[in-house]
N, C-alpha and C positions, 0 to 999 in steps of 0.2 A: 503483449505485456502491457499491463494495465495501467503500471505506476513506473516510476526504479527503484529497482529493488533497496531495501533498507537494511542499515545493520542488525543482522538479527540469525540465531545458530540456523537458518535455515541456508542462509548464503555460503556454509561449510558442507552443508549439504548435496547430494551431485547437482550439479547446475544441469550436468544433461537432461534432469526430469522436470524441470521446473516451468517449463515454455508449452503448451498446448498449439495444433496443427493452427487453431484460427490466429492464435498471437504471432506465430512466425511466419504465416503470408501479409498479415499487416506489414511486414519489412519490405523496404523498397531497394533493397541490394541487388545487388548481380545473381545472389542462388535464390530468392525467390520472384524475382522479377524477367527472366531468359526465359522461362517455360510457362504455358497455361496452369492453368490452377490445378487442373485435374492429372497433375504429374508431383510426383515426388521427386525433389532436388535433394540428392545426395553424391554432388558432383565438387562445385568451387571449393577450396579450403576456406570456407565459414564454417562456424560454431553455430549449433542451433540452444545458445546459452545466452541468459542475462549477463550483462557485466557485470563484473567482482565490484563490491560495496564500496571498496576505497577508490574505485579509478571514477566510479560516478562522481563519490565527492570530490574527487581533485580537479574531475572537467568543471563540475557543476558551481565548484568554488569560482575558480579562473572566470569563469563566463560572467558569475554574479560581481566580479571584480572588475570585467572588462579587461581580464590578460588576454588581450587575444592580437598581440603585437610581433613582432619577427623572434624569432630564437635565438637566446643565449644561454652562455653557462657549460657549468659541465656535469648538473646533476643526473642526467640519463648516464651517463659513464660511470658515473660513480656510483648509481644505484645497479648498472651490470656489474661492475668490478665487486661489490658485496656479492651479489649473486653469484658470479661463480665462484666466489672464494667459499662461500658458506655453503653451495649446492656441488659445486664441480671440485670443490677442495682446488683451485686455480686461484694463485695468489699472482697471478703475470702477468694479469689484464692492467697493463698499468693506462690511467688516464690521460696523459699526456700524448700515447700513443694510439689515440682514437679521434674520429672525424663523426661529426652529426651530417648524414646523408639522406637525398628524401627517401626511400626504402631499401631494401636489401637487392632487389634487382636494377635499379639507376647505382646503388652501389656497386654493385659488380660490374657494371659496367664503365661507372669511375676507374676501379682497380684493376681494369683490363685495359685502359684507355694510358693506365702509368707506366705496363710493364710490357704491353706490346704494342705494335704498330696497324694500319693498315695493310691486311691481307695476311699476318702472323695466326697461325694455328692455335686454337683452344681445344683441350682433349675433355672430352664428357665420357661417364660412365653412362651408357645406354643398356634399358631404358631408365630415361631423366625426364624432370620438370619441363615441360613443354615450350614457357619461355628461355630457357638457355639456347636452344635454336635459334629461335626469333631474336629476343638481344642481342646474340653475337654476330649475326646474320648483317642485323641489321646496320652496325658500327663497323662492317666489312672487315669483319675478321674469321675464320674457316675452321669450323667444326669439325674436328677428328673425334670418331667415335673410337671408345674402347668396351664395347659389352661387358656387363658383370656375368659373373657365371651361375652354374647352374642353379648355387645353390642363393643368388640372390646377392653375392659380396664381390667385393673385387679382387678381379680375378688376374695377378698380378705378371703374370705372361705376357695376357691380354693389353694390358696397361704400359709393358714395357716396348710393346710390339707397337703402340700407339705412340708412346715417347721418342722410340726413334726414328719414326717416319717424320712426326712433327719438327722433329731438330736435323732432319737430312739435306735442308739446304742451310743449315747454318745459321738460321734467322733465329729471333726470338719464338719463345710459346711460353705458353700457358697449360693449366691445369683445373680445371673449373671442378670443383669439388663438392660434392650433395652428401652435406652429415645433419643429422641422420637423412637415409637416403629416401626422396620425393622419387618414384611413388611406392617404392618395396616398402618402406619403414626399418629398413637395416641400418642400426646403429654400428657403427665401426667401433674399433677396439683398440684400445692403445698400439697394441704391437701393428696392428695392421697399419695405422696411423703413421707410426713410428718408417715403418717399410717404406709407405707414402714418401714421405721426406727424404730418405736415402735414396729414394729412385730419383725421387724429384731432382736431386743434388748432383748425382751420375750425368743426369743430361743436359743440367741444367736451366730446367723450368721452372716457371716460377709458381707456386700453388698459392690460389682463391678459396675459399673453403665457406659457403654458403650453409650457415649454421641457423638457420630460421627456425626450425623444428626443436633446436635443443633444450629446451626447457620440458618436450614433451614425449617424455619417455616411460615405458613401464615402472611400475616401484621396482622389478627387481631388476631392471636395467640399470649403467652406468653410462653418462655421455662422457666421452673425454674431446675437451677443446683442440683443433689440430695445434694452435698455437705453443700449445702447452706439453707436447712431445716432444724429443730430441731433435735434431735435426732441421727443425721447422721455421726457427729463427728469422728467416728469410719471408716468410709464409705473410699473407693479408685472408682478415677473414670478415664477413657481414655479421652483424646478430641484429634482435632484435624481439619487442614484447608480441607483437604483432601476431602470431599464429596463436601461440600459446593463451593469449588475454583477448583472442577478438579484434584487434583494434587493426584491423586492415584499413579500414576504412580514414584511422586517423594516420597518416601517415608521418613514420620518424621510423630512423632508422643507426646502426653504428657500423663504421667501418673501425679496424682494430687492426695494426701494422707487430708483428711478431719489432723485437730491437733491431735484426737485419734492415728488415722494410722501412722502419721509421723514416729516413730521407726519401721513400718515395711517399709516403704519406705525406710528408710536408709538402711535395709537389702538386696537392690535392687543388684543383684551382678554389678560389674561396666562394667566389658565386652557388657554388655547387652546396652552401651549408645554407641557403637561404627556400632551399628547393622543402626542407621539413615543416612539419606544423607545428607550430610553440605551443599549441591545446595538445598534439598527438604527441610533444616529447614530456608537457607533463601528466598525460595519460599514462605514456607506455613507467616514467620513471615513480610513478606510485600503484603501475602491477609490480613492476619487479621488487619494491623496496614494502609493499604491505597487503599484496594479493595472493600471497605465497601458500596460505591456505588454501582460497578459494580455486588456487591450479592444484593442488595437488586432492581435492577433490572432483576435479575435472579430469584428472589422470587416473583414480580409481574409475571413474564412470567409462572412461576408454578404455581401460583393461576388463572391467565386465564385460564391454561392449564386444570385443576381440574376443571374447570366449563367446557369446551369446551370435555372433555371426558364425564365427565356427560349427553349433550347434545346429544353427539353422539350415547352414548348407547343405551337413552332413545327411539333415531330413529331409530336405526339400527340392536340393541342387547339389547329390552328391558327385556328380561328373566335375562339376568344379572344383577347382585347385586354386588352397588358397593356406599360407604359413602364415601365422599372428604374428607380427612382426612386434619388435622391443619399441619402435620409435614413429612419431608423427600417430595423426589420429588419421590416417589412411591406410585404407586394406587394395590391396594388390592381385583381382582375382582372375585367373588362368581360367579363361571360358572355352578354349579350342576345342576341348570335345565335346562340348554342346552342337558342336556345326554351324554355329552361326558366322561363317566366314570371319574375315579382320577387324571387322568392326561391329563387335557383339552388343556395343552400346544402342547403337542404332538399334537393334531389336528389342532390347531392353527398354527402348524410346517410346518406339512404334506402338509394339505389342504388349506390353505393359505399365506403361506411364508414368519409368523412374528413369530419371535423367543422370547418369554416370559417365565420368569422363572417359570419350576412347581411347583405346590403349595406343593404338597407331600415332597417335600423337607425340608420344613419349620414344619415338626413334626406333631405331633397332631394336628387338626384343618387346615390342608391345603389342603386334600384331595378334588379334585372339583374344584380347585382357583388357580388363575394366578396371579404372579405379572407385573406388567406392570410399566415400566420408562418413566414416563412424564416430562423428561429434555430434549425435543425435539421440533422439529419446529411444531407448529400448522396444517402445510399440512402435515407432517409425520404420525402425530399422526391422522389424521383425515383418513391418506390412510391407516393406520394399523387398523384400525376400521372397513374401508368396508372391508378388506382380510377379516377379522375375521367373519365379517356376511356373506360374500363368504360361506367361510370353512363350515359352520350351515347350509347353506340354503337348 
């Protein structure tokens, strides 16, 4: 990218098209900086997109100001709180009942650090984001798997079977919840949601609900907030602009306590709100509050893109298995009968020169499966498709 981009009807236009291979190796990020040149990165959750016109000028302001001081305020809350009231139809995100954390996963593990103990059980839906292993692992607390089922959702047997092994000595647990789901892209659905919270209430766990993705769903999908179902009252959840707008890199994030939780929200320690970037909260609080376009032409370019991998595989790699999921701009693809053993990435590595996250990392249920980032240009993603049947042939 040559300049930043400028107000002008092209920035409503897909962002996915707009970046050529030479401009996105000039980035010096984690997805193009891991692997040699001569490989295709369509692995980390980065965007291969300019940023939206207003969050330039919002960084670009603060900088030419010299805001670039500790954080305060509560306009990122209050620009989610518009947002899901105007996108989610969710008038409950009230402000008072939200924390500024340095991202979604130091957040979750604040909120696992208020509701349980050392050595207390966390249930994951497997397969899952690869750091909820490691995070929870690491704050010494034990990962109970509960696999989603066949068809990709949870599978609420499964989950219950999970719930009372976790509560059979009596201690406390947790519920570590992936909406929409990191790496299938299944967005959950009220009533499933709703089920959530009643199971959750039976055993009395306490449910996290890891909302990262939620701004990035099909047009004809619906996110619904866990907070914002029946039952849920109790419930804490992460959000944040971060996936949807790029802005990994700046890091800001919201914790958000259902009215049950509020008293453990107030337990938040305060050191913990000094951990965000005052650039990346007024980054992320002018996508949410005036880039709302510019996502939702990012979200047509991803649902082309979900049909256009579909297409592809079907001519090229039809042994693979692969459902266009409603949610995230990650495809979820079933390589086992290709025979390339557990870790199909690795050959897709080797043999072809496109770097996809293994599936094995993702816990139970990943063995066999790639994930693949379709927040890419249509000829990227079409040229990382023939590598890939390269690789098999």
């Amino acid at each position: 990218m040559d300049s930043a981009p400028r107000d002008t009807p092209d920035d409503n236009a897909n962002p996915l098209h707009r970046l050529s291979l030479d401009a996105l190796r000039r980035r010096t990020s984690m997805k193009w900086r891991t692997y040699p040149e001569d490989v295709l990165p369509l692995w980390v959750a980065e965007m291969d997109v300019p940023l939206a016109a207003p969050v330039v000028r919002a960084i670009t302001d603060a900088v030419a100001l010299g805001d670039t001081g500790y954080p305060a305020g509560t306009a990122y809350a209050g620009a989610l709180a518009d947002f899901a009231r105007t996108r989610w139809g969710w008038d409950g995100l009230a402000v008072e009942r939200t924390a500024i954390v340095p991202d979604v996963m130091l957040g979750i593990v604040e909120m696992l650090k208020l509701i349980t103990g050392p050595g207390d059980p966390v249930v994951v839906n497997c397969p899952v984001y690869p750091p909820f292993y490691q995070f929870v692992t690491h704050m010494d607390r034990r990962v109970v798997e509960a696999p989603l089922g066949g068809d990709l959702r949870i599978d609420f047997a499964t989950l219950e079977e999970a719930f009372r092994h976790a509560t059979a000595g009596g201690g406390r647990a947790a519920y570590l919840l992936c909406s929409p789901h990191n790496p299938t892209g299944t967005v959950h659905g009220a009533e499933e949601l709703a089920a959530v919270a009643a199971l959750a209430d039976r055993y009395g766990i306490r449910v996290v609900a890891d909302e990262i993705h939620a701004p990035v769903v099909a047009h004809d999908a619906v996110f619904v907030p866990y907070l914002s179902v029946p039952g849920a009252e109790n419930g804490l959840a992460l959000m944040s602009a971060s996936k949807a707008w790029n802005l990994a890199g700046l890091k800001a994030a919201l914790a958000v306590a259902g009215p049950a939780a509020a008293d453990d929200l107030a337990r938040l320690p305060e050191e913990v709100s000094h951990g965000p970037s005052h650039v990346g909260i007024i980054a992320h609080t002018a996508a949410l509050r005036d880039g709302r376009d510019w996502l939702d032409a990012v979200r047509t370019g991803i649902d082309d893109n979900r049909r256009l991998l579909a297409d592809l595989l079907a001519d090229r790699l039809p042994r693979v298995r692969y459902r266009p999921a409603a949610g995230t701009y990650l495809a979820w693809l079933d390589c086992r009968p290709l025979g390339l053993g557990d870790d199909p990435a690795a050959a897709f590595l080797t043999r072809g020169r496109v770097a996809l996250s293994p599936g094995p990392s993702f816990g139970t249920g990943g063995a066999g499966h790639v994930r693949l980032n379709l927040a890419t240009s249509p000829g990227l993603l079409t040229e990382a498709v023939r590598r890939m049947a390269a690789a098999v042939d």
